[in-house]
N, C-alpha and C positions, 0 to 999 in steps of 0.2 A: 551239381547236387543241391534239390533246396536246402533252405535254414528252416528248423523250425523254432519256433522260442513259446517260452510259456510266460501268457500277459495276463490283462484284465479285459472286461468288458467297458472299460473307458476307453481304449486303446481305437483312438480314431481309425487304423483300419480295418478292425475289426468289423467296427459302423459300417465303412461302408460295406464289405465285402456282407455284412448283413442286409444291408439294404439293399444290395444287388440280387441277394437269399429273395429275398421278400418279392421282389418285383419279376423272379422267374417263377415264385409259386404260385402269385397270380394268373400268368399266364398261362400256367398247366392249368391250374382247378380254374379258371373264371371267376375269381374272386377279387374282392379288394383289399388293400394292405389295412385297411381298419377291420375288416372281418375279421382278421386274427390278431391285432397289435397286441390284445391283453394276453395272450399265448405266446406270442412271440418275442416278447420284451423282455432282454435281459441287461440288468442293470445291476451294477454292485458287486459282480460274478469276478474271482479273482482263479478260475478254475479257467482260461481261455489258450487255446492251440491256434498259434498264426505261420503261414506256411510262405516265404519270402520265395522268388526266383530272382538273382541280380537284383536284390535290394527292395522287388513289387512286391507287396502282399498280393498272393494269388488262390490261397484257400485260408479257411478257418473250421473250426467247429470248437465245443466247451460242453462241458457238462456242469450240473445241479443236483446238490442233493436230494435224493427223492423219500429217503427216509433212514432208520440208522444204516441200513448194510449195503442199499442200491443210491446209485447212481443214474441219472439219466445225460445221455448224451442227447446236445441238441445244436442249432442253428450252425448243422455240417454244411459246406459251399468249397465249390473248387470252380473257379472260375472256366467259363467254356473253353478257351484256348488250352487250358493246362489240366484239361480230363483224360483218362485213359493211361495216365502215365506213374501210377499205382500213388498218387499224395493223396488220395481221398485214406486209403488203406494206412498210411504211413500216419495221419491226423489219430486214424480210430486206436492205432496200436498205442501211440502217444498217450493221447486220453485216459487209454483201460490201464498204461504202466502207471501215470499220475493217480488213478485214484485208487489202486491199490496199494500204491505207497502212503497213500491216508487213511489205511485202513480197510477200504469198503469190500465187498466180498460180489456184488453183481452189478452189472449195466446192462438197463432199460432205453428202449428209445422207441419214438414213434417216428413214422414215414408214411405216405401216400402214396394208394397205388396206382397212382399215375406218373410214378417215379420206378420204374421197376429196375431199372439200372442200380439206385441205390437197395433197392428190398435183395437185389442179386450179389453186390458187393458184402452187405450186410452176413446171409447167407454164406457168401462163402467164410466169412470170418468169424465166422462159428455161432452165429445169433440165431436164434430157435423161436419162433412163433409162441408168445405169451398171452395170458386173458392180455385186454384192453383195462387200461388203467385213464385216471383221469377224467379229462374231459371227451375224451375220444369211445364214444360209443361203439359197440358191434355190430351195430349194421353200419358205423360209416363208410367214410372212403380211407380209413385208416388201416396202417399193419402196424402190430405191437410185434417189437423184437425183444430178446433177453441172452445176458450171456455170465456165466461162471468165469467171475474173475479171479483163475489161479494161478 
């Protein structure tokens, strides 16, 4: 049975399993990890989900606040050996229990749809197609998700 614990974004492996984040998105969009570092930088964050197998960190994700009532989830990662085996799902439920227990009433997230495994995952767990918020434009390569956190 994983652990899951709730840390910070100091939390070294968090780092890395982000920086393992980082270096798969590249490879999906053909991009570089500075194309997006000022999007993808989370610092300071004490809202973080680290998912252990036998002691490894093997997934993460965290959310931010996006403003008083929403949340945003972000920099989700389940290591390629330990996909399919529902800890992506079990990080998201974590997440949405934590920031409702601070009050917030929705969670936001954006994803790529060159990722459509997560936009499916997502989907099934009850997140419904919202405008684009941010920096992520309507014609991108972006999907906006949203979900009622009750």
């Amino acid at each position: 049975m994983p652990e899951i614990i709730r840390t910070t974004s100091d939390n070294p492996d968090f780092q890395n399993l982000t920086n393992e984040l980082d270096t798969e998105l590249c490879s999906i969009y053909n991009t570089k990890k500075e194309d997006y570092e000022e999007y993808n930088r989370i610092t300071g964050l004490s809202t973080v989900v680290l998912v252990y197998e036998n002691g490894v960190a093997v997934a993460c994700g965290c959310f931010k606040q996006f403003d008083a009532g929403r949340i945003e989830l972000k920099r989700m990662f389940v290591t390629p050996g330990f996909r399919g085996q529902g800890i992506a799902s079990l990080i998201v439920e974590a997440l949405e229990n934590w920031g409702k227990e601070l009050g917030y009433d929705t969670i936001i997230l954006e994803t790529g749809k060159g990722q459509p495994e997560a936009i499916a995952l997502y989907r099934k767990l009850g997140y419904n197609d919202i405008p684009h918020f941010g920096e992520f434009p309507e014609e991108s390569r972006s999907v906006c998700l949203g979900k009622i956190l009750s």
